[in-house]
C-alpha positions as CSV (number, residue, x, y, z in Angstrom):
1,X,0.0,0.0,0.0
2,X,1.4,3.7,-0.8
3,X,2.0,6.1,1.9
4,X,0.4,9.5,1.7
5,X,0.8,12.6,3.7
6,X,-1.6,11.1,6.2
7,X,1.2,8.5,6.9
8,X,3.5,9.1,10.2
9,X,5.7,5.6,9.4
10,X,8.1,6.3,12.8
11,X,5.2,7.3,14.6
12,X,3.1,4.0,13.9
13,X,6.1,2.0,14.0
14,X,7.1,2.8,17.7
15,X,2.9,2.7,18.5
16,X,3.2,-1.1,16.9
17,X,6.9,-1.8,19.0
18,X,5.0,-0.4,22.4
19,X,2.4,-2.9,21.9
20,X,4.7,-5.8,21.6
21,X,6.5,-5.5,25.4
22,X,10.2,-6.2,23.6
23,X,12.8,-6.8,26.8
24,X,15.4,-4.9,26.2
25,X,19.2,-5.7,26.4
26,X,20.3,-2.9,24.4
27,X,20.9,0.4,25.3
28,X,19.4,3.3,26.6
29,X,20.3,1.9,30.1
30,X,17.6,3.4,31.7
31,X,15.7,0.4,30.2
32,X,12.3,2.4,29.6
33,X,12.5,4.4,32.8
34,X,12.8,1.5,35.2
35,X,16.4,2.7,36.5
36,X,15.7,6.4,36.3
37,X,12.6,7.1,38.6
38,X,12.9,10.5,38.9
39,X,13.6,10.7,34.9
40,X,9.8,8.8,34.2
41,X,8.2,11.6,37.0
42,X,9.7,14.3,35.1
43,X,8.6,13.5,31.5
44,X,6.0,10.7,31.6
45,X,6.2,7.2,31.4
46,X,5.0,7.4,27.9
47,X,7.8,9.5,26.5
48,X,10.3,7.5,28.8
49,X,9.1,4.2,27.4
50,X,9.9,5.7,23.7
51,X,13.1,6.2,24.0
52,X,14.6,3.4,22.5
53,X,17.5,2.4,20.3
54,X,18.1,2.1,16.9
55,X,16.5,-1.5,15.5
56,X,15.0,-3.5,13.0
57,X,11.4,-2.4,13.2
58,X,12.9,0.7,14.1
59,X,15.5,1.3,11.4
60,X,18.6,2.9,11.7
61,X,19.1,7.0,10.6
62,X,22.2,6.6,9.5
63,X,21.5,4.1,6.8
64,X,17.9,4.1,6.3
65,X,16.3,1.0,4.5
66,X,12.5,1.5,5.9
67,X,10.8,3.4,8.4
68,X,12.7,6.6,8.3
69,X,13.2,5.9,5.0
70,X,9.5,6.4,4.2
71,X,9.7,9.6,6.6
72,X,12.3,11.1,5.0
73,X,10.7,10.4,1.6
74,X,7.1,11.6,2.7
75,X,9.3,15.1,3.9
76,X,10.5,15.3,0.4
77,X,7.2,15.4,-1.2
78,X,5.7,17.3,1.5
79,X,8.6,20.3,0.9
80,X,9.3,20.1,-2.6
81,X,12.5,18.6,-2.3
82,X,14.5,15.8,-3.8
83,X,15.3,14.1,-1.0
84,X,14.7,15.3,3.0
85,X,17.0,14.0,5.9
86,X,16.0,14.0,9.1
87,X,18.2,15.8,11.8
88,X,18.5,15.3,15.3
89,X,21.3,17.6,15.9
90,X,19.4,21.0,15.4
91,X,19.4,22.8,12.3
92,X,23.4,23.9,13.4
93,X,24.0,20.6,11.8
94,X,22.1,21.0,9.2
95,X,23.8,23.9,8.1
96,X,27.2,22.3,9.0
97,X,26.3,19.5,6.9
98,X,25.3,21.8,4.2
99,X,28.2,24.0,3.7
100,X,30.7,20.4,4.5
101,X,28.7,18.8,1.1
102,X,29.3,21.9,-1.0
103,X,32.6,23.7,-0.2
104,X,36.3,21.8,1.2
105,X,39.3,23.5,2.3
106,X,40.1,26.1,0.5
107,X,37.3,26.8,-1.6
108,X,35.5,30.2,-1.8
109,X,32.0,30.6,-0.7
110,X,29.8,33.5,-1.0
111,X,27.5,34.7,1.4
112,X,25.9,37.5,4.0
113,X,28.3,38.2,6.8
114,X,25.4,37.9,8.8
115,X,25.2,34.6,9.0
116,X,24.4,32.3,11.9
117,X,27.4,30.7,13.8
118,X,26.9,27.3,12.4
119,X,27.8,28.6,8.9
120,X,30.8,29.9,10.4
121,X,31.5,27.3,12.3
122,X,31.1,24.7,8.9
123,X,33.8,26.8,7.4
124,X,36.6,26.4,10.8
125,X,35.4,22.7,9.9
126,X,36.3,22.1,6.5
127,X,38.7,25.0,5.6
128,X,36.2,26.8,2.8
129,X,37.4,30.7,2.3
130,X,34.2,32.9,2.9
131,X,33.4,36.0,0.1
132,X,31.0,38.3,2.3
133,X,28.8,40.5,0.7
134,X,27.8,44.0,2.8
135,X,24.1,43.2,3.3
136,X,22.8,46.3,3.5
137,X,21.7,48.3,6.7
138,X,18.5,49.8,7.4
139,X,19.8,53.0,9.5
140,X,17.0,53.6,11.2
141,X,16.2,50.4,12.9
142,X,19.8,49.1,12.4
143,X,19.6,45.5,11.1
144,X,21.3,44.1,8.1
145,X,19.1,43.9,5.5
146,X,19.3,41.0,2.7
147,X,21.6,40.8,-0.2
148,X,21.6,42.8,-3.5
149,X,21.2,41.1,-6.5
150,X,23.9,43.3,-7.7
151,X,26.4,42.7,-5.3
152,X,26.0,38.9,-5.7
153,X,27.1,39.5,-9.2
154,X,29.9,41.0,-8.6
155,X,30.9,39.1,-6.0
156,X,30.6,36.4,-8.7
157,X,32.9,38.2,-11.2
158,X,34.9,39.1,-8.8
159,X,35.2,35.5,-7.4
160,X,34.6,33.2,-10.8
161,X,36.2,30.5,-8.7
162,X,33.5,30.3,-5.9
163,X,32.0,27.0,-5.7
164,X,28.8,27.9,-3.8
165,X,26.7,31.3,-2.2
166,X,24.6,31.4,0.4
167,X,21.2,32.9,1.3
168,X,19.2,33.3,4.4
169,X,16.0,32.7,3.6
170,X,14.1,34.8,5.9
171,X,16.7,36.4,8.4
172,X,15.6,36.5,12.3
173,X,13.9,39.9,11.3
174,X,12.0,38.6,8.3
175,X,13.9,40.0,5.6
176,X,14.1,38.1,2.0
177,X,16.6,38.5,-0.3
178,X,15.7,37.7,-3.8
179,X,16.8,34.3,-3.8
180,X,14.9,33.3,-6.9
181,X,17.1,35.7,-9.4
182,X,20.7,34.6,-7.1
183,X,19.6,30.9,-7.6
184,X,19.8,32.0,-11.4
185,X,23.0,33.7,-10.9
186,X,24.6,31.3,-8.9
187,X,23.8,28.0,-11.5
188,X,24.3,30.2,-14.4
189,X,27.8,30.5,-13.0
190,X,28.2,27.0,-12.0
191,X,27.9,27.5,-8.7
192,X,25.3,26.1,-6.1
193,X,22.8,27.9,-4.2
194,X,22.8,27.3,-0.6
195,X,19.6,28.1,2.0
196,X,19.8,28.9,5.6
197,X,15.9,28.7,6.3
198,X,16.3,28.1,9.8
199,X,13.6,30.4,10.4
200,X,11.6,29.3,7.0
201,X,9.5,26.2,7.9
202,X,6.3,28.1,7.3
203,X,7.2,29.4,3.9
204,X,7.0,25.8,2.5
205,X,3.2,25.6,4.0
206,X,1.6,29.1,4.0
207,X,0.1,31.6,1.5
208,X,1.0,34.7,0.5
209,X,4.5,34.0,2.0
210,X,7.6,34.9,0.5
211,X,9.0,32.2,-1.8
212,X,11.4,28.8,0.0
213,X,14.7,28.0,-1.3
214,X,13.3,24.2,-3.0
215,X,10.2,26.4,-5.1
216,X,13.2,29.1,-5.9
217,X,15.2,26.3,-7.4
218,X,17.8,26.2,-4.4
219,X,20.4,22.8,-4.3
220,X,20.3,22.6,-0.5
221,X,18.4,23.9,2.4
222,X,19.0,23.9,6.2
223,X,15.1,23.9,7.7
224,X,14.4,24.3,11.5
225,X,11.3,22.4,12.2
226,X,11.6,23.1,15.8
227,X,10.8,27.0,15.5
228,X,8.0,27.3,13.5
229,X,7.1,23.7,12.7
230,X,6.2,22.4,15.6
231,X,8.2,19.4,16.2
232,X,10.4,18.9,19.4
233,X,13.8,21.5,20.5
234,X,16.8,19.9,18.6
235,X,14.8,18.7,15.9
236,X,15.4,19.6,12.1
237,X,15.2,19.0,8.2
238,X,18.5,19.2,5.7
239,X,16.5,19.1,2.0
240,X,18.6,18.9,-1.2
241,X,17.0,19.2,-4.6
242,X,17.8,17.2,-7.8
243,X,21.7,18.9,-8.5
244,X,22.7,17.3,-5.0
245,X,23.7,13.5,-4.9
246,X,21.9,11.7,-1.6
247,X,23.9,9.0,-1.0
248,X,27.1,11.8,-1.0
249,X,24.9,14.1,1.5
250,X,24.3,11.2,3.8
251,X,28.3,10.5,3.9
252,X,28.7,14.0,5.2
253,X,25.7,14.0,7.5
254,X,27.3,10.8,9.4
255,X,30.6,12.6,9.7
256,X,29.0,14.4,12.4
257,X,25.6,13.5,13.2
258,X,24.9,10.6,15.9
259,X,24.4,7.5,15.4
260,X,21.8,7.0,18.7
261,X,19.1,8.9,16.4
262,X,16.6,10.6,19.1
263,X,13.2,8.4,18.3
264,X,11.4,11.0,20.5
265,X,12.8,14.0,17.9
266,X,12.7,11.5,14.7
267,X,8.7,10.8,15.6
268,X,8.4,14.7,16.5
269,X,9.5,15.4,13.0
270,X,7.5,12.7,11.6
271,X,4.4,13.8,13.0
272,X,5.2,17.5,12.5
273,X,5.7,16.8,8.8
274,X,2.1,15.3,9.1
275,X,0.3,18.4,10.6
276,X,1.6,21.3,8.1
277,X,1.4,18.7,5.1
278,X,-2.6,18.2,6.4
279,X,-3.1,21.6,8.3
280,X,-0.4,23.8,7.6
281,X,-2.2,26.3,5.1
282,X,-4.5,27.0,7.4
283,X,-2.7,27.1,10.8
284,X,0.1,29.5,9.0
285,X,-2.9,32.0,8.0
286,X,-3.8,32.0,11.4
287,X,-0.4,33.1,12.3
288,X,0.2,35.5,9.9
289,X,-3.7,36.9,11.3
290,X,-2.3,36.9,14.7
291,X,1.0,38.4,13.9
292,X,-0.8,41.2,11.9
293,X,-3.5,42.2,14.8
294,X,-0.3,42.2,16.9
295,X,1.6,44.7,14.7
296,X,-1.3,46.9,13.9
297,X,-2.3,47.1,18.1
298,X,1.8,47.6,18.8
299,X,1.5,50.6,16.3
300,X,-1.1,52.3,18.2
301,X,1.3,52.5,20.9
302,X,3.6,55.5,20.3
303,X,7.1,55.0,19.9
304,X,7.3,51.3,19.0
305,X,7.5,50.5,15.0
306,X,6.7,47.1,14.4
307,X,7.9,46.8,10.5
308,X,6.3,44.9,8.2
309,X,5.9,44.9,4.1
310,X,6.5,48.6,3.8
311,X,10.2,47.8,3.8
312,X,10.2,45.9,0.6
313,X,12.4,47.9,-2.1
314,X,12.5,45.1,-4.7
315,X,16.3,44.6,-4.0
316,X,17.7,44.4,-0.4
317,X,14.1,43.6,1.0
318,X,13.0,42.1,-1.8
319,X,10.1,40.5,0.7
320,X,9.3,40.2,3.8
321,X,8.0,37.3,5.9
322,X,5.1,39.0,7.7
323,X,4.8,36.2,11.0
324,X,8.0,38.0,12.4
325,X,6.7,40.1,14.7
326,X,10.2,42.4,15.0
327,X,9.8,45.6,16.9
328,X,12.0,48.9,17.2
329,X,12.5,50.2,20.4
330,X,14.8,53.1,19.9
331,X,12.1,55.8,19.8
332,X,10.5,54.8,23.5
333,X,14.2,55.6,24.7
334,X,15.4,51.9,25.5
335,X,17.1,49.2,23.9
336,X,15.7,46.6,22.5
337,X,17.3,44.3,25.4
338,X,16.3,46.3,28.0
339,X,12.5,45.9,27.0
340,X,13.2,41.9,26.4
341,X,14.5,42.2,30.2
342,X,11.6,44.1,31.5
343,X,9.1,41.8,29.6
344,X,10.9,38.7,31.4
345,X,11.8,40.0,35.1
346,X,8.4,42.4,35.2
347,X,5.6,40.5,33.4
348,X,6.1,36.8,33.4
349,X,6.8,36.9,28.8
350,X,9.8,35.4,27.5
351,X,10.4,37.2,23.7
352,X,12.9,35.2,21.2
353,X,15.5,38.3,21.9
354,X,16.8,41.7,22.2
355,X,19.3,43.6,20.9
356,X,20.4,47.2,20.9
357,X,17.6,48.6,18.8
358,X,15.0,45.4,18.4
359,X,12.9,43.0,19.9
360,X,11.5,40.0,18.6
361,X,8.2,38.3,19.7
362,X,8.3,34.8,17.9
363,X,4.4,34.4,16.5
364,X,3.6,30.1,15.9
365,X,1.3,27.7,15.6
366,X,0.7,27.3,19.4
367,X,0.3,31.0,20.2
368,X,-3.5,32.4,20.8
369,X,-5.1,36.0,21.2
370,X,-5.1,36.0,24.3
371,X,-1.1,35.8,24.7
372,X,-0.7,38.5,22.1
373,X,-3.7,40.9,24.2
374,X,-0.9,40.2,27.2
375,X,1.7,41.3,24.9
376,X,0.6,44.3,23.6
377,X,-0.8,45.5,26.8
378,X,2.8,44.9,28.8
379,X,4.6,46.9,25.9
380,X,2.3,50.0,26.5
381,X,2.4,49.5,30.0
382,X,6.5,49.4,29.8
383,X,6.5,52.5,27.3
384,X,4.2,54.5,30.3
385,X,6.5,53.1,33.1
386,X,9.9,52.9,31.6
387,X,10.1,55.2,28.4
388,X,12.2,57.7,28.2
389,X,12.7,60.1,25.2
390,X,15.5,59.5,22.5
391,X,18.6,62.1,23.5
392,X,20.3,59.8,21.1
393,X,22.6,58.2,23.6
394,X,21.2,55.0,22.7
395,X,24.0,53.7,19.8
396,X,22.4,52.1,17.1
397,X,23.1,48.4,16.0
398,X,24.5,48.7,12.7
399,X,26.2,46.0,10.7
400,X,29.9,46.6,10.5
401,X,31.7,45.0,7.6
402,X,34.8,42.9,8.2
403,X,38.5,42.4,7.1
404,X,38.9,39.1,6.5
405,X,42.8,39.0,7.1
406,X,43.0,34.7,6.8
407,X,40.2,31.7,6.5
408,X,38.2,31.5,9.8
409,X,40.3,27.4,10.1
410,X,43.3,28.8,10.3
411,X,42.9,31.7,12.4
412,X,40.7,29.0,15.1
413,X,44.1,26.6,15.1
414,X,46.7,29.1,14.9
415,X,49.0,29.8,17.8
416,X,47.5,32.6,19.6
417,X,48.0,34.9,23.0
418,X,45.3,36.3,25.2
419,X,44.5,40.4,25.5
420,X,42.5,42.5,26.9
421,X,39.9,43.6,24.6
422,X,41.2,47.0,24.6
423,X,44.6,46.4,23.6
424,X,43.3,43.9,20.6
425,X,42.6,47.0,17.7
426,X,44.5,45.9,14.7
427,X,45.0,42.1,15.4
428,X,43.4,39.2,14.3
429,X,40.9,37.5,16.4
430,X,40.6,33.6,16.9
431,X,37.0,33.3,18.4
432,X,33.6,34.2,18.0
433,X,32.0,36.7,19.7
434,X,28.3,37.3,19.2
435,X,24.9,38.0,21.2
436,X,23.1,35.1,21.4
437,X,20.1,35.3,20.2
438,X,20.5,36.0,17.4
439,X,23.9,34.0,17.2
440,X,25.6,36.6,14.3
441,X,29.3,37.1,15.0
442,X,30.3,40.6,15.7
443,X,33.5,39.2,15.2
444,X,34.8,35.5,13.1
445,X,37.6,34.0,13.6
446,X,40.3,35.3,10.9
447,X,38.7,39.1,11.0
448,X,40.5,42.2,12.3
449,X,39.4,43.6,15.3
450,X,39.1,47.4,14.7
451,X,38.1,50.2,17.5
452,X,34.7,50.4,16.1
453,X,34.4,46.4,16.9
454,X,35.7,47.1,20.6
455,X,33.0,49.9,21.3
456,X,30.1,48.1,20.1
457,X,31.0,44.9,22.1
458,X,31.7,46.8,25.2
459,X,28.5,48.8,24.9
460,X,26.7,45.6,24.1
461,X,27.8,43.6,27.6
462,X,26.8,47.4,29.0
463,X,23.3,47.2,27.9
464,X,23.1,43.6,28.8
465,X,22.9,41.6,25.6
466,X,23.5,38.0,25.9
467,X,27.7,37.5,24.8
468,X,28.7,34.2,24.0
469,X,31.6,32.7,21.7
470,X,34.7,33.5,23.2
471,X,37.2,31.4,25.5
472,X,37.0,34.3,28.1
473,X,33.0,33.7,29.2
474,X,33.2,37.7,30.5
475,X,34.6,38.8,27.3
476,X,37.5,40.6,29.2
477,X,40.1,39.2,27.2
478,X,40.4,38.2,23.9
479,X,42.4,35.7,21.8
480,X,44.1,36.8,18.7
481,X,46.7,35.7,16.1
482,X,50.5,36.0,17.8
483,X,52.1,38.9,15.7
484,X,55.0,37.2,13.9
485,X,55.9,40.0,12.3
């Protein structure tokens, strides 16, 4: 009998292994909660009793012959893809195993320097030389924008040699670059097309949604189920289409990936896949109703801009993904992380992040009215308590483009001396240093650190953004390239 998108095959395959009361001599070794109490109280015996090893019935996810399989292949269809492999690692290794099966050491790959960390960190993997392209900054709420069409191109003639370019397809604000006309560039040049739609599930599902990376004719795409999917933390799709070979993908994926596959994620996915492929058109229009009510009550409230479509100039916002509910803060007088801190410590709401001018309010499938109504309200409440006016001592985020002085590999391995961050203007740094959310480096390993750098990170810890990446967890001190000059 064919399977259709009413199918969940690892979802009715561990329904059919619960029923059959297997004693197990395999590993996990809390042998379906029994020697882990506490473990079975916190989650439910249920969830315990599915956590179970790789098996026959069960298949294995690193060489797939019939469950997952079917999964996977149900995914593909359901997307638009070639072929869809399931990832339990989070979407970091899906994009790590994306840029690994496209670009080796020392090959040149274009992209937006504002990037996640994974694609940074794929490229200290496997040695690949990155080509940025200056997305463009919107100065008023200062976040990068997407990439010109035009600056891919010459980025391209520039680089003739570049095996691959990447696109984030939306970025954490929304913004879509036009990745339908740089999937032309790119294969006209005989180069791939790369997707980081780690915040794109919905785009494969929804109407009136800006266009996903498999319908624009992308080779391979990184998609986070776990944000707005549905399906389980840690949980996540890699999709290739027909340029890309599978069995060569897999190879990759294995480098990395573990071979105790996560039933409880794989059946997350599994039944995830199920609910957009069913339900999806309709449960996205709901979020982009909810997301729209939210944005047009927020704009009532002086001060706060929540941005939507009216950015779109055909070329650097080419469109916008309207359930990102991104809001500027500068004009109530406060950074963006101060309101994410007041929302938290003051009324009970976790946001997805801050930064210096910005707030983001993730809007999914589980959200209702009543959540946003508690939203909206605690934002005019915090403008009324907390607000100050702009003196303009509040310094804008703004995207600052790097010198890449050597590839971000050899600058991670190289021998390297510790400095305070104010004695590091002019060298080379070794580490990452980012907020986290959203995870974009302020500074890659291999770039120059430059004054400019050093005051932004400094007034970043000040305002109380989130700082991760470096060896240092205070960010006092920073490790650079030893001068061998």
């Amino acid at each position: 009998m064919g399977l259709s998108q009413e199918n969940a095959p690892i979802y009715e395959a561990l329904m059919e292994f619960e029923k059959k009361r297997i004693v197990p001599f395999d590993v996990p070794g809390h042998k379906r909660g029994r020697g882990n109490p506490e473990l079975v109280k916190l989650l439910g015996e249920q969830c315990v009793k599915l956590d179970v090893n790789s098996m026959k019935p069960l298949d294995n996810l690193c060489h797939p012959v019939s469950v997952i399989k079917d999964a996977e292949e149900l995914t593909a269809q359901a997307f638009g893809a070639a072929h869809a492999f399931l990832m339990v690692g989070g979407t970091t290794s899906a994009v790590q195993a994306m840029v690994l099966s496209t670009v080796k050491r020392g090959d040149k790959i274009i992209l937006p320097r504002n990037v996640h960390r994974s694609v940074m960190g794929a490229l200290v993997l496997c040695g690949a030389i990155p080509v940025y392209v200056d997305p463009a900054c919107d100065e008023r709420l200062g976040i990068p924008l997407g990439m010109r069409v035009s600056d891919v191109q010459r980025a391209i003639k520039e680089n003739p040699d570049a095996k691959a370019v990447l696109v984030n397809n939306p970025t954490y604000y929304g913004i879509c670059s036009d990745i339908r006309s740089i999937v032309k560039i790119a294969h006209d040049n005989g180069m791939l097309c790369l997707a980081d739609e780690a915040h794109g599930t919905h785009l494969y599902f929804g109407e009136n949604l800006p266009v996903s990376a498999m319908a624009a004719g992308a080779d391979i795409a990184a998609v986070s189920m776990h944000k707005s999917g549905g399906s389980l933390t840690q949980s996540s799709i890699l999709l290739i289409g027909p340029n890309m070979s599978e069995g060569y993908v897999r190879q990759i994926i294995n480098l990395t990936q573990t071979t105790s596959g996560s039933y409880l994620l794989m059946a997350s996915l599994d039944i995830s896949r199920r609910n957009l492929a069913l339900r999806g058109k309709e449960s996205f229009a709901e979020v982009v109703r909810l997301a729209e009510y939210a944005r047009k009550e927020i704009h009532d409230i002086p001060g706060y801009y929540a941005y939507s479509k009216e950015l779109i100039n055909g070329d650097s916002v080419y469109d916008f993904d309207v359930t990102k509910l991104a809001i500027n803060t500068i004009d109530i007088g406060l950074a963006g992380i101060e309101v994410y801190d007041i929302l938290r410590d003051e009324y009970d709401i976790q946001v997805e992040f801050g930064d210096l001018g910005n707030l983001l309010a993730y809007i999914s499938i589980g959200d209702r009215p009543r959540e946003i109504e508690r939203l909206v309200s605690a934002l005019a409440e915090i403008k009324r308590r907390f607000g100050k006016s702009n003196t303009g001592e509040l310094m804008r985020q703004e995207y600052i483009d790097p010198e890449v002085a050597v590839s971000p590999q050899e600058a991670f391995y190289a021998e390297k001396e510790s400095l305070p961050i104010s004695e590091t203007a002019g060298r080379i740094c070794s580490e990452f240093v980012m907020c986290y959310p959203p995870g974009i480096p302020i500074l890659a390993p291999g770039e120059r650190i430059t004054e400019e750098i050093i005051e932004y990170i400094v007034y970043a810890k000040e305002k109380g953004c989130s700082m991760t990446g470096p060896e240092d967890a205070e960010i006092n001190m920073l490790n650079v390239l030893i001068d061998k000059r």
